[in-house]
Each structure stands twice: as structure tokens, then as C-alpha cells.
C-alpha positions as a Markdown table, in Angstrom:
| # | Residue | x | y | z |
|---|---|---|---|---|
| 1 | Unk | -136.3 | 13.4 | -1.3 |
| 2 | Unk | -138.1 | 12.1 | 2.3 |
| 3 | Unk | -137.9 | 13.9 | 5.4 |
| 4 | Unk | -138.4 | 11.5 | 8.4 |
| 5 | Unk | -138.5 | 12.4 | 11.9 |
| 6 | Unk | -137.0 | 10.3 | 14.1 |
| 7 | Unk | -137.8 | 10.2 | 18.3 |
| 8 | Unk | -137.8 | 7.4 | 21.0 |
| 9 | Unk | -138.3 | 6.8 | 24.6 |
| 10 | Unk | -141.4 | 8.9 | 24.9 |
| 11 | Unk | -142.5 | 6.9 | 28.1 |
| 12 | Unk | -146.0 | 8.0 | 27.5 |
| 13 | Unk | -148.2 | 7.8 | 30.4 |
| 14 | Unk | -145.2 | 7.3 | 32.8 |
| 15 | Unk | -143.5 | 10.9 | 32.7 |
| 16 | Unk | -146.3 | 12.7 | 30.2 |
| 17 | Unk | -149.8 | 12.7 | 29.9 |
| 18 | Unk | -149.0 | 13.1 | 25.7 |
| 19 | Unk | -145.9 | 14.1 | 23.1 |
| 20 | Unk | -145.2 | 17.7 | 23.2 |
| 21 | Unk | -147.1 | 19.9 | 21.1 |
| 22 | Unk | -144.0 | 21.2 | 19.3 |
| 23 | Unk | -142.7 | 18.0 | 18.3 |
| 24 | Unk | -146.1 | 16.7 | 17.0 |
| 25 | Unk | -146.1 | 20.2 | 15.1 |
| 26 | Unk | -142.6 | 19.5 | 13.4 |
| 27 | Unk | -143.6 | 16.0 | 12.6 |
| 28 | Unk | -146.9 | 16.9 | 10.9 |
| 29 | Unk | -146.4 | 15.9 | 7.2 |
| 30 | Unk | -143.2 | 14.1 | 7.9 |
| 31 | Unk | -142.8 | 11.4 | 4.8 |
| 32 | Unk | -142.0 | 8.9 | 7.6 |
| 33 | Unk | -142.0 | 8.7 | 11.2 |
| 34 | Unk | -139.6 | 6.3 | 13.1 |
| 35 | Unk | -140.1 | 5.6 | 16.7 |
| 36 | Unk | -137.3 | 3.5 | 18.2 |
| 37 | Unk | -139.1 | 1.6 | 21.3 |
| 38 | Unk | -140.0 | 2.2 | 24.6 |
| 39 | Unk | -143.7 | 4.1 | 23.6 |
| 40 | Unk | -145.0 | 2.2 | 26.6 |
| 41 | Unk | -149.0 | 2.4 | 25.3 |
| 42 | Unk | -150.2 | 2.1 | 21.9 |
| 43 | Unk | -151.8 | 5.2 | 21.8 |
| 44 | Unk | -148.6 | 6.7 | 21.0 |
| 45 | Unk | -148.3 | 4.9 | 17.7 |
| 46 | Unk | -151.7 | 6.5 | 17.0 |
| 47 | Unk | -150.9 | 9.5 | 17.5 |
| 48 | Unk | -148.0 | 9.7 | 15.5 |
| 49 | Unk | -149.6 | 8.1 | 12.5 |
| 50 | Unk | -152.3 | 11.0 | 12.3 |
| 51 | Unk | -149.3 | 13.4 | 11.7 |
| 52 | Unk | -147.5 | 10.8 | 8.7 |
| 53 | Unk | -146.6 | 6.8 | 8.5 |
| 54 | Unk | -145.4 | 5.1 | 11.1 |
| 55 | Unk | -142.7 | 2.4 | 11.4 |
| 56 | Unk | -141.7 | 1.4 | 15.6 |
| 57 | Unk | -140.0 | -1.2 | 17.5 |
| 58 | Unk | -140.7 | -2.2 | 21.0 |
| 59 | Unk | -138.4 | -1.5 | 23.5 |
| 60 | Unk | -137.1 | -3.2 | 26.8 |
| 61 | Unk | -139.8 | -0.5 | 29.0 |
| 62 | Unk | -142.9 | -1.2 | 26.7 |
| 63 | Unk | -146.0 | -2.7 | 27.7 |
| 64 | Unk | -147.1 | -6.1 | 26.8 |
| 65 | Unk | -149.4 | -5.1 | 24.2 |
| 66 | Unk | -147.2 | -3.2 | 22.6 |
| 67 | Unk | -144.4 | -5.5 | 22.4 |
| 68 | Unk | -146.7 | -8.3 | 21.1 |
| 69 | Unk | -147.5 | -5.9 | 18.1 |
| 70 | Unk | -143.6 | -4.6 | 17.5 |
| 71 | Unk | -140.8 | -6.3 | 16.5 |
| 72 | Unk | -137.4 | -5.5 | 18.5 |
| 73 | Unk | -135.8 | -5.0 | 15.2 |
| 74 | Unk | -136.6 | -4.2 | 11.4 |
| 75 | Unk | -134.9 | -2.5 | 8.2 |
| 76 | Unk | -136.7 | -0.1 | 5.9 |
| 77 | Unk | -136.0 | 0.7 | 2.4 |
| 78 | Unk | -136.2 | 4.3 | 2.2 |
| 79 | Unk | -135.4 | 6.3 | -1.1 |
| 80 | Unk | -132.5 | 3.6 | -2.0 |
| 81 | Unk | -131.4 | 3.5 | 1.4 |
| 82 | Unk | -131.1 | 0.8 | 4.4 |
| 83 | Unk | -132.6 | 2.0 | 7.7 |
| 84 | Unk | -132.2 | -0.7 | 10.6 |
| 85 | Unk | -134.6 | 0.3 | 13.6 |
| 86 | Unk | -133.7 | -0.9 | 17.0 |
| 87 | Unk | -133.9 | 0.4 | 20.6 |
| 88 | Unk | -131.3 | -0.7 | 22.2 |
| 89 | Unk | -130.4 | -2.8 | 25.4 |
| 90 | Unk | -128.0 | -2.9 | 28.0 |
| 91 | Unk | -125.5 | -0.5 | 29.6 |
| 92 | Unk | -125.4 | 2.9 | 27.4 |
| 93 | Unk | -121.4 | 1.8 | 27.4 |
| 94 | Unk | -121.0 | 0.0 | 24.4 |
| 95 | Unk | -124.5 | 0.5 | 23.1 |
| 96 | Unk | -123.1 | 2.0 | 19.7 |
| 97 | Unk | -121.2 | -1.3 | 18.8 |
| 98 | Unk | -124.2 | -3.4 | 19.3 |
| 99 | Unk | -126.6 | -1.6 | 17.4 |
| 100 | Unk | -124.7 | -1.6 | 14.7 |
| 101 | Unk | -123.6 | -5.7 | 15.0 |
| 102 | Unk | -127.6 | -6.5 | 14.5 |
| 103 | Unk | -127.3 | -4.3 | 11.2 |
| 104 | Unk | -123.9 | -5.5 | 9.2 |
| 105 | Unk | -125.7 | -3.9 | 5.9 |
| 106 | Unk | -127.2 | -1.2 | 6.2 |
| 107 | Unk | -126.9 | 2.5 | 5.8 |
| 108 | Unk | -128.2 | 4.0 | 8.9 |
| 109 | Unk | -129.0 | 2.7 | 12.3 |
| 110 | Unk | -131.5 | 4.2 | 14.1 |
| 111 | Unk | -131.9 | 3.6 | 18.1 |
| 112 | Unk | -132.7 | 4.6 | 21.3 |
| 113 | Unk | -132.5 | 3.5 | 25.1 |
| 114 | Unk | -130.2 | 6.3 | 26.4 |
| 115 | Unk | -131.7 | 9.3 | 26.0 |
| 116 | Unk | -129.0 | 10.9 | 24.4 |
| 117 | Unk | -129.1 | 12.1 | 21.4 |
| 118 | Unk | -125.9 | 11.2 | 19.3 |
| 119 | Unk | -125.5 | 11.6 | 15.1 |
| 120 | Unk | -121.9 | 9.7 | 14.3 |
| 121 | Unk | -120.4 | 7.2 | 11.8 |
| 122 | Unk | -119.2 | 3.9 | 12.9 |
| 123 | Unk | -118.2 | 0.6 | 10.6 |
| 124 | Unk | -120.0 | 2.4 | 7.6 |
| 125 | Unk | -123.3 | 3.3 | 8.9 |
| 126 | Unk | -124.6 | 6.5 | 10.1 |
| 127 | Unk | -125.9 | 6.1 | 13.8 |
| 128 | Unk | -129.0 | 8.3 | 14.9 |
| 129 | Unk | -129.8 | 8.6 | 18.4 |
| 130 | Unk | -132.9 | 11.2 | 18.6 |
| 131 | Unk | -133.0 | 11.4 | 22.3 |
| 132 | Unk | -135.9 | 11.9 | 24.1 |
| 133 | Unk | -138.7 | 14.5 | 23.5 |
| 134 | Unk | -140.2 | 14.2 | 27.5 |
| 135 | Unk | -137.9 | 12.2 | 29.8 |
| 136 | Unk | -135.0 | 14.1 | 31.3 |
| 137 | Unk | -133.9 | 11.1 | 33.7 |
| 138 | Unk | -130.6 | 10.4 | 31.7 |
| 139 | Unk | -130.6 | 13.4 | 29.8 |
| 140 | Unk | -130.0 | 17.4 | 30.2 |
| 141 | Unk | -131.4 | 17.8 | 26.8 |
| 142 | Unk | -134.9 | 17.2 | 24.9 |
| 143 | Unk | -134.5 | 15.9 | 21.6 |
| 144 | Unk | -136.1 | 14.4 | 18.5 |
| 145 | Unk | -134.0 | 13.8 | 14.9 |
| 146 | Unk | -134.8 | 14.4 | 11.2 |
| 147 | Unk | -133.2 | 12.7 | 8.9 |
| 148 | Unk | -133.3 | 14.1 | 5.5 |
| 149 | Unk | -132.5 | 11.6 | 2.6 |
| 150 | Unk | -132.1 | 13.8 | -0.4 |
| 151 | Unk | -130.0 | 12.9 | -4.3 |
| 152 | Unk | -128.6 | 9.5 | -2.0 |
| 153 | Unk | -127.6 | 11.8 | 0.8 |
| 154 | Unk | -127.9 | 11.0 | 4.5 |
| 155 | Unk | -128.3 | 14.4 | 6.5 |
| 156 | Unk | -129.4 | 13.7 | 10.3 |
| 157 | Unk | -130.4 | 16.7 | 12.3 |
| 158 | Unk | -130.8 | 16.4 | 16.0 |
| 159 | Unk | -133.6 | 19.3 | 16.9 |
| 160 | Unk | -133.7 | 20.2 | 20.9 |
| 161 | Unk | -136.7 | 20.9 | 22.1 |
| 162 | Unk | -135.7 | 23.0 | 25.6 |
């Protein structure tokens, strides 16, 4: 079984000084921790990866540094299954069907760039949009996912944080 909590567009400095407490309390211990672009500083990866292992993307907001240290895209192997990691681009119209063009393979895609959380199936592949856990500019809601992978089974949770 792996837990992995999922979040993305933190924006950290620009609309926080740092990650809410309670979502660095429910990732403590996490078997993975997927950030899905748009961290801005690289602080925020360090922060995360005191709480459990990290794996990010950059995102179309992130600094320099970070995006010469992040790939725009990867895939993880996680207990059996594919995990593509993006964050997204473009109008949030449409951003479902593009995120899952990049992956054609795998089992879950896992973005961001909206701020809106979404869990849904599309083309075969489980979708997980965790939100935002600080930046309510296109959101009413505050959000961060789990994503529990447990005897081959995908269960995605979206957990609001307001």
C-alpha cells in the first residue's frame, strides 16, 4: 500500500509566507509527495521533502531556478502503477484532454494550473487535480489530494482545507 499526497500551485512567497500548517501535518509521513508545478521558490521542495519524498514538475509561474531543476513532465512507477505528473497550460477549458494526450499510458494523471480540484476518469486514466492549499484567485475552495494505491487500487481523495 502507498499513501501520496498530492497538492500544486502553492505560489509560495507570492500569496503566503509558507504551506499551511495543516496540510504539512497531513503530509507528514506520506510514502510520496507529488507537487504538480508552479512552487515558485525552491524552498517549497524542501519543505515538503522533510515531511516524505518528493517528486515535482515546474510549472508556467515558477521561477527560473526552479524550472531549470524540474522537468515540465515525468511518470512514476508507484506500487505497479503509472503516475504522469504535469501542471498544466493554457485555458482551464480543455485542460483535461491535454493532460491526458502527454500521458497515452498511464494510469493516473496528476496536474495542476486551475486551482480546482477535480478526481474524474477520462480515456482510461484517473485525473487528479488537488487544487490549491493557499491561492483562492480561481478557486472558492482550498484543497490538497491523497491518493491511496492499495491491492492495485486507485482511491483519490480531495481533502479541503477551509
Amino acid at each position: 500500500m502507498a499513501r501520496i499526497g498530492i497538492v500544486s500551485d502553492t505560489h509560495i512567497p507570492k500569496v503566503a509566507s509558507s504551506l499551511p500548517r495543516e496540510l504539512l501535518d497531513a503530509l507528514e509521513g506520506m510514502d510520496l509527495i507529488l507537487h504538480a508545478g508552479d512552487l515558485i521558490e525552491v524552498s517549497v521542495i524542501d519543505e515538503l521533502r522533510s515531511l516524505a519524498p518528493v517528486a515535482a514538475v515546474s510549472g508556467n509561474m515558477d521561477r527560473p531556478e526552479v524550472k531549470s531543476i524540474l522537468p515540465k513532465k515525468r511518470v512514476l512507477e508507484v506500487e505497479g502503477k503509472l503516475i504522469g505528473l504535469t501542471h498544466g497550460w493554457g485555458p482551464p477549458i480543455g485542460i483535461e484532454r491535454r493532460v491526458v494526450s502527454k500521458f497515452p499510458d498511464v494510469d493516473v494523471v496528476v496536474f495542476g494550473h486551475t486551482h480546482k480540484a477535480l478526481v474524474e476518469r477520462r480515456k482510461g486514466a484517473l485525473l487528479v487535480n488537488p487544487g490549491t492549499p493557499n491561492d483562492r484567485r480561481f478557486s472558492k475552495h482550498l484543497s490538497y489530494a491523497v491518493l491511496t494505491i492499495e491491492d492495485g487500487e486507485l482511491k483519490p481523495e480531495i481533502i479541503l482545507l477551509d
